[in-house]
C-alpha positions, 0 to 999 in steps of 0.5 A: 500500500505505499505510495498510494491513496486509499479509499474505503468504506467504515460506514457500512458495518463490515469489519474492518471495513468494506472495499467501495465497489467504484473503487479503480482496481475494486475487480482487478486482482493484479491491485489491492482493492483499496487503491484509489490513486497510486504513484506518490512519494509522501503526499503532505497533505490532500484536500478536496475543493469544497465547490467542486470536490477536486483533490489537490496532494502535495506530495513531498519529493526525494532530491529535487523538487516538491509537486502538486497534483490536481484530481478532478472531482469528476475522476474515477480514480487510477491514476498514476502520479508518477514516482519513482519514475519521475520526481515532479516533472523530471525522470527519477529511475531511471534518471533520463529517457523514463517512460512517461506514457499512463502517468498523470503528471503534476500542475506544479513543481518547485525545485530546492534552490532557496532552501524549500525542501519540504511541501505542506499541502492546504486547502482551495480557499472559500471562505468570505474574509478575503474574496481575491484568494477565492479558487486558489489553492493554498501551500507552503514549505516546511523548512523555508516558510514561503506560503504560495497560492497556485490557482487555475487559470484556462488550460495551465496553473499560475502560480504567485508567491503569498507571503514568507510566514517565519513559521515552520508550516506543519499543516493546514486546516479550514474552519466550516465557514471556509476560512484556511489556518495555518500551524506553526508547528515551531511556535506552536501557534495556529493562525487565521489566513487573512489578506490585504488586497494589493490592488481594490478591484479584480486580479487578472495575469498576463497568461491568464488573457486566451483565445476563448477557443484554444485558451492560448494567450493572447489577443486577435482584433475582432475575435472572441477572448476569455479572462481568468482571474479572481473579483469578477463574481464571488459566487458559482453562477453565470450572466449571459449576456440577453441580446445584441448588440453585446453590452459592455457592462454585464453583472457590473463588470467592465473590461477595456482593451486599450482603453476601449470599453469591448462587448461582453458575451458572459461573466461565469464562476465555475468550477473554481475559476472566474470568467469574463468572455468578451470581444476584442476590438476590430481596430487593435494595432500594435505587438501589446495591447492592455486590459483591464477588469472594472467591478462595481467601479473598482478598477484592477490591475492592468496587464500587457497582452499579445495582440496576433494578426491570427491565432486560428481555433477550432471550437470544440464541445469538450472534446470533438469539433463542433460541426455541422452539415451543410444541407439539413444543419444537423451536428456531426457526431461519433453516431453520424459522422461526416461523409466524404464529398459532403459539404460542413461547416465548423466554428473558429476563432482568432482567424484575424482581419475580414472584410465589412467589419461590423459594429463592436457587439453586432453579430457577423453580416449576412449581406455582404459576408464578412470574408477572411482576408488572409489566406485560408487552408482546411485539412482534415488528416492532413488532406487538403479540403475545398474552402467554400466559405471562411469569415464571420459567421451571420448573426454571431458575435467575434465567431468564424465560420468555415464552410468546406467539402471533406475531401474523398481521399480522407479514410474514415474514422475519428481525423485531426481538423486543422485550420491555417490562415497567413501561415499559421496552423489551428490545434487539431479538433477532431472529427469523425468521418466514415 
């Protein structure tokens, strides 16, 4: 059982206890039933995320770097976080070349350069008393003190420095408000996390400003983005925006690019993480532009972002792209896949400059379309298909449309989309074809 996180049942009666029959390995007699997760080295400690029941395990490293891992709430066990073939993100045995592939690896490592030698894991913080710290995992070292917070931010974790407490940080606790302590286990006090705010409004990052479909960063003139961040709305929910034209205050938040006020889609709070998706102006120029978070007229910090010509995504439904027949506007799915010869269309973002631009806010025209201006390819397992159609989808807001013919060479089964515009490629969305 070393190495391991079990999960067992001492509430049914059965002594010493019984094996939860959704257990991963609870049939399978090559693993101790009991086994939830396996591949850790000393984990101090795990906690689940109150909202979404996600498992974060800081797990204490041999040599040379501690390491967080992230269990979705979602997860039906069996993973393997890697030890002792890896040590956080570096091969451990052997020390090079190590076989990755089965292995869950961990959000965040720290290495042992300034005297950190020992994680203490914490708790996602929910509680009132400090709002910017919402979603945000708190940690800390043992033998150095430093206290961070590590927080979801799109497709990555970003991870900032809280404070150098002095204190030999043991454990954490969380109190039922949500409120996180913090022991000492040197003085043997227990303290209350609370925070000042740096800033009076919203908190955003850099890498946290992404393409709404690819959540790569950055930011493309006229094409939907998403901001992560924390003080955009406390609470679990969603505000969509009702009708266009889009408003550029939605649940009294406001976000400028550049100084302009840009038509906001939807401000959500899910699953641990705070959300703005909005449009980016059809007029950005220039290698940065800056953004800005505005709520209930407090104003947050003020970050640079990559401003692309083109940054092509294909739209997904968490999984396959999101595509549909041309002739009868039924979607593509594994249960009817697309036919070779035949007309689709899919959705896009960050595919740059079109012509007859719409207002800020207005759905794409209908009459001129609103054509790409760049030049556009469309493979699908690297086949060459006919372009019919590439620009601003009618009646939507910042959304591409891409009309194409699947190619009769592409074979069937579940094939890589990728879009190019001006040279540069999509990340590959999948689509099933027979």
């Amino acid at each position: 059982m070393l190495g391991k996180i079990l999960r067992i049942d001492t509430e049914s009666g059965a002594a010493p206890y019984a094996i939860p029959p959704s257990n991963p390995f609870a049939d399978n007699t090559a693993f101790l039933p009991e086994i939830w997760a396996l591949g850790l080295r000393n984990p101090w400690r795990f906690s689940f995320d109150r909202q979404n029941g996600d498992l974060w395990i800081a797990d204490v490293g041999q040599n040379r770097a501690e390491e967080v891992n992230v269990q979705p709430g979602t997860s039906s066990g069996g993973e393997n976080y890697g030890w002792r073939r890896m040590e956080g993100l570096s091969c451990f045995s052997p020390p090079a070349n190590c076989d990755r592939e089965g292995l869950t690896l961990p959000v965040h490592e720290y290495t042992r350069e300034r005297g950190d030698v020992s994680v203490t894991g914490g708790y996602v913080y929910r509680g009132s008393r400090s709002p910017e710290l919402t979603g945000a995992y708190l940690y800390a070292d043992f033998a150095s003190g430093r206290m961070w917070t590590l927080r979801r931010e799109g497709d990555g974790y970003v991870n900032r420095t809280l404070r150098g407490s002095g204190f030999s940080v043991s454990t954490f606790g969380q109190d039922e408000d949500g409120e996180v302590l913090v022991a000492d286990y040197g003085g043997g006090g227990i303290y209350r996390i609370e925070t000042i705010p740096s800033a009076p409004g919203p908190q955003i990052s850099s890498g946290g400003v992404v393409n709404a479909a690819s959540f790569q960063p950055g930011i493309v003139a006229g094409s939907l983005f998403t901001v992560f961040g924390s003080g955009f709305r406390p609470a679990p929910g969603v505000t969509g925006a009702a009708s266009i034209p889009l408003p550029t205050v939605l649940d009294e938040v406001a976000v400028t690019v550049n100084g302009i006020a840009v038509p906001l889609l939807a401000v959500a709070n899910g699953n641990g993480q705070e959300q703005i998706n909005a449009q980016a102006p059809f007029t950005l120029s220039g290698d940065t532009v800056a953004v800005t978070v505005r709520r209930a007229g407090a104003t947050g910090n003020s970050v640079e972002v990559p401003r692309l010509d083109a940054q092509p995504a294909i739209f997904t439904s968490g999984g396959p792209a999101i595509v549909v027949r041309a002739a009868d506007n039924t979607l593509v799915t594994p249960g009817r896949p697309a036919r070779r010869d035949e007309f689709v269309y899919f959705y896009a973002n960050g595919l740059g400059a079109v012509d007859s631009p719409p207002l800020p806010g207005q759905g794409g025209p209908s009459s001129p379309l609103a054509r790409l201006r760049a030049p556009v390819t469309v493979t699908l397992d690297g086949v060459p298909c006919e372009v019919q159609f590439a620009g601003l989808a009618p009646g939507l807001v910042g959304v591409y449309q891409v009309n194409v013919r699947v190619a009769a060479a592409v074979p069937p089964g579940t094939k890589p989309l990728v879009i190019a515009v001006g040279g540069v490629s999509s990340p590959a969305a999948m689509v099933p074809v027979e």
